[in-house]
C-alpha positions as CSV (number, residue, x, y, z in Angstrom):
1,X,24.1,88.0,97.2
2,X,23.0,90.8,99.7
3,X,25.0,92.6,102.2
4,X,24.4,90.4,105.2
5,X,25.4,87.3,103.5
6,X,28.8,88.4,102.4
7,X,29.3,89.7,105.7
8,X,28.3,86.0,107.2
9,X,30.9,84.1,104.9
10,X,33.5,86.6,105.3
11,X,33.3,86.7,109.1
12,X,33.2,82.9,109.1
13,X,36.0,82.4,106.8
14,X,38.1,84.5,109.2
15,X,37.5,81.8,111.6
16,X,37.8,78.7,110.2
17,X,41.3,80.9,108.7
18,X,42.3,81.8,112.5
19,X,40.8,78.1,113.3
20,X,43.4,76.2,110.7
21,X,46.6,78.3,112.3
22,X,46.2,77.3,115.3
23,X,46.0,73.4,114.3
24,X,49.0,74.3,111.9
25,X,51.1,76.0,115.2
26,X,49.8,72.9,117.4
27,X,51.4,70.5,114.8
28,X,54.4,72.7,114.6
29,X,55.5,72.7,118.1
30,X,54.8,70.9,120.8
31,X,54.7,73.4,123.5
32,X,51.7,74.8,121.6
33,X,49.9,71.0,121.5
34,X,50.0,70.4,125.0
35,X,48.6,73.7,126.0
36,X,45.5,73.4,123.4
37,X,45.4,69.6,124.9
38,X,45.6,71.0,128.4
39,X,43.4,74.3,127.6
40,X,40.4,71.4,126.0
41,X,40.7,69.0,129.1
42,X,40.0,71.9,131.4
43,X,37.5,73.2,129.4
44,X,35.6,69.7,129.3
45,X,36.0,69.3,132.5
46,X,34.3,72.3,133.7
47,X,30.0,72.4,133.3
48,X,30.2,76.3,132.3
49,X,32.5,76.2,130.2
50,X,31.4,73.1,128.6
51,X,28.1,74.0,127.5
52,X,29.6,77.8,126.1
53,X,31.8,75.4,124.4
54,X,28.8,72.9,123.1
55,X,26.9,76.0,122.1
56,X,29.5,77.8,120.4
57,X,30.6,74.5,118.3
58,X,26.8,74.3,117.6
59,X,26.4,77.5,116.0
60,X,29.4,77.0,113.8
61,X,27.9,74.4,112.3
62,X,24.9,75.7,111.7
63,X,26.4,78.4,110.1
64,X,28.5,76.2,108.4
65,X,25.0,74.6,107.1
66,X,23.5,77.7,106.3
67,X,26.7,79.2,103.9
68,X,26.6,76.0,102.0
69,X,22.5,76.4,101.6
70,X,22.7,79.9,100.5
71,X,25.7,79.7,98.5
72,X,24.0,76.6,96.6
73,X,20.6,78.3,96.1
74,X,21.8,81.9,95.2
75,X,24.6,80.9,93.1
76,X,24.9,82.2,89.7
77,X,24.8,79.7,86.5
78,X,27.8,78.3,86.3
79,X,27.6,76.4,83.5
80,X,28.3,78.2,80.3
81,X,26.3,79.0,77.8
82,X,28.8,78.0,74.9
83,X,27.8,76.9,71.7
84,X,30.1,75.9,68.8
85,X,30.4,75.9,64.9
86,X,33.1,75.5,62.2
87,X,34.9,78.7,63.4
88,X,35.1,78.2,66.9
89,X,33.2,78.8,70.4
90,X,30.3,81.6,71.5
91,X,30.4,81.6,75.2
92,X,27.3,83.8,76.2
93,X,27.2,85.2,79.7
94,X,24.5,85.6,82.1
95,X,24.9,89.3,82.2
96,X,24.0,89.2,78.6
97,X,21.2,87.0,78.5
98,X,19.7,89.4,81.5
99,X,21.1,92.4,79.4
100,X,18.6,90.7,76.7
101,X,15.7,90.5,78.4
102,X,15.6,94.0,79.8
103,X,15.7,95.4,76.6
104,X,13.0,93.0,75.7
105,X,10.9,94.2,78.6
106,X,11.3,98.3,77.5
107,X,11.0,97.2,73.7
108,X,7.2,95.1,74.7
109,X,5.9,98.5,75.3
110,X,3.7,97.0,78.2
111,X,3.5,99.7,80.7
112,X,7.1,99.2,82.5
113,X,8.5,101.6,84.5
114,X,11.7,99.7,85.2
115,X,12.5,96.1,85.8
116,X,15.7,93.7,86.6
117,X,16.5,90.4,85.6
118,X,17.8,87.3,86.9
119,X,18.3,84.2,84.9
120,X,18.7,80.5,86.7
121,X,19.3,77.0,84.7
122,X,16.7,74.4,83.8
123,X,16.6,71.4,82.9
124,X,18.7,70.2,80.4
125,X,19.7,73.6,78.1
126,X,17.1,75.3,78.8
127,X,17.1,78.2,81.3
128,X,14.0,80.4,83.2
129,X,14.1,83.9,83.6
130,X,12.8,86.0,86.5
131,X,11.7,89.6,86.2
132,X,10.7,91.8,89.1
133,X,8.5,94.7,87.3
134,X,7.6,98.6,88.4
135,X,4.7,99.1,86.0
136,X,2.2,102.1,85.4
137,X,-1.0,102.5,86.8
138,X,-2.9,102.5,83.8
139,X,-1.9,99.5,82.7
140,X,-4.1,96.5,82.1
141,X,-1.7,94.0,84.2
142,X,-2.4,90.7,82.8
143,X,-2.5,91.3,79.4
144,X,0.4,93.7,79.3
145,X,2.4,91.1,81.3
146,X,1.4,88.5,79.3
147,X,2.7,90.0,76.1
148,X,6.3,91.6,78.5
149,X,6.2,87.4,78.8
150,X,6.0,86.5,75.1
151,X,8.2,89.0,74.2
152,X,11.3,88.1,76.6
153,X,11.3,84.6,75.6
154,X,11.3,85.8,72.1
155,X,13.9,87.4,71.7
156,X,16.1,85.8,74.3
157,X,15.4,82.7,71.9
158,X,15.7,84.9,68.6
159,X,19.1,85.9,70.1
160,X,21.0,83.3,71.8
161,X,20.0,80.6,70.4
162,X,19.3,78.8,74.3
163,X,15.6,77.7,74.9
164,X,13.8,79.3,77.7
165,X,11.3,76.7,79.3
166,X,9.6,79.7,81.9
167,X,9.4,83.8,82.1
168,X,8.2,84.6,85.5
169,X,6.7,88.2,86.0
170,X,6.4,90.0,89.6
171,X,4.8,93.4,89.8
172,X,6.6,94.8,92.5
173,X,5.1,97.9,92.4
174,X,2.5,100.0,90.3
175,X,3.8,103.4,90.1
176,X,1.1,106.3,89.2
177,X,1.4,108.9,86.4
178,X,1.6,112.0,86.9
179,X,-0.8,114.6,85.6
180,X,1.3,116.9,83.3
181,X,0.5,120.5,84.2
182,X,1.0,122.8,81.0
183,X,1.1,126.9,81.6
């Protein structure tokens, strides 16, 4: 989760925090209750303040709608990756499995510079992995992506054990090489 998004739930946190102590004062005393009650009459009694009101309460839940959006789609797995025999349990973790598949990716020997990761469930056990690639320039993409492909789901398989249904590749970036000047 990037910077700005942590930022957004923090910040709105914060308010629904501040938000939750005022109804808890307003239930514990009375003085408190009839000046939100009398503070919320004014305020809907008054056009300006009204609509700042309508707008403001609009944008919370927006908000509201867009944390619950991006927390859903950018979540990790949460479902572990256990498996189980006579002995007891493996639980193996995400970082792991991403762990796996960049070694996987410097082991293919397919032109890559550097890469990263990310590993999201599937259906049923099965999980897809996404790579974002820096490769050389002299590097036939396809085919060497193809095989950086193979290889990942390979050995991800070989071992964990878990079945990976897709290996998505994105060339980010094709970095040249430079000429190596002997004297």
């Amino acid at each position: 989760m990037n910077k700005i998004n942590r930022f957004i739930i923090i910040a709105f946190s914060f308010v629904l925090a501040v938000f939750f102590l005022v109804i808890l004062l307003m239930i514990a005393n009375e003085f408190i209750l009839k000046g939100m009650i009398e503070t919320v009459i004014d305020v809907a009694q008054k056009q300006p303040y009204k609509t700042i009101a309508m707008i403001v309460c609009l944008i919370m839940i927006l908000v509201s709608v867009a944390i619950m959006v991006v927390t859903i789609l950018t979540s990790r797995m949460r479902r572990q990756r256990v498996r189980s025999n006579e002995i007891g349990f493996i639980d193996i973790g995400v970082d792991a499995i991403e762990s796996i598949a960049l070694n996987a990716a410097k082991a293919s020997q397919s032109g890559v510079k550097s890469a990263k990761a990310w590993v999201s469930p599937y259906k049923g056990d099965k999980i897809t992995v996404t790579m974002n690639v820096m490769a050389y320039s002299d590097v036939e993409l396809p085919l060497m992506m193809s095989r950086l492909q193979e290889r990942v789901k390979k050995d991800i398989e070989k071992y964990t054990g878990i079945e990976v249904s897709l290996v998505q590749v994105k060339v980010n970036r094709v970095e040249a090489i430079a000429a190596r000047v002997e004297r």
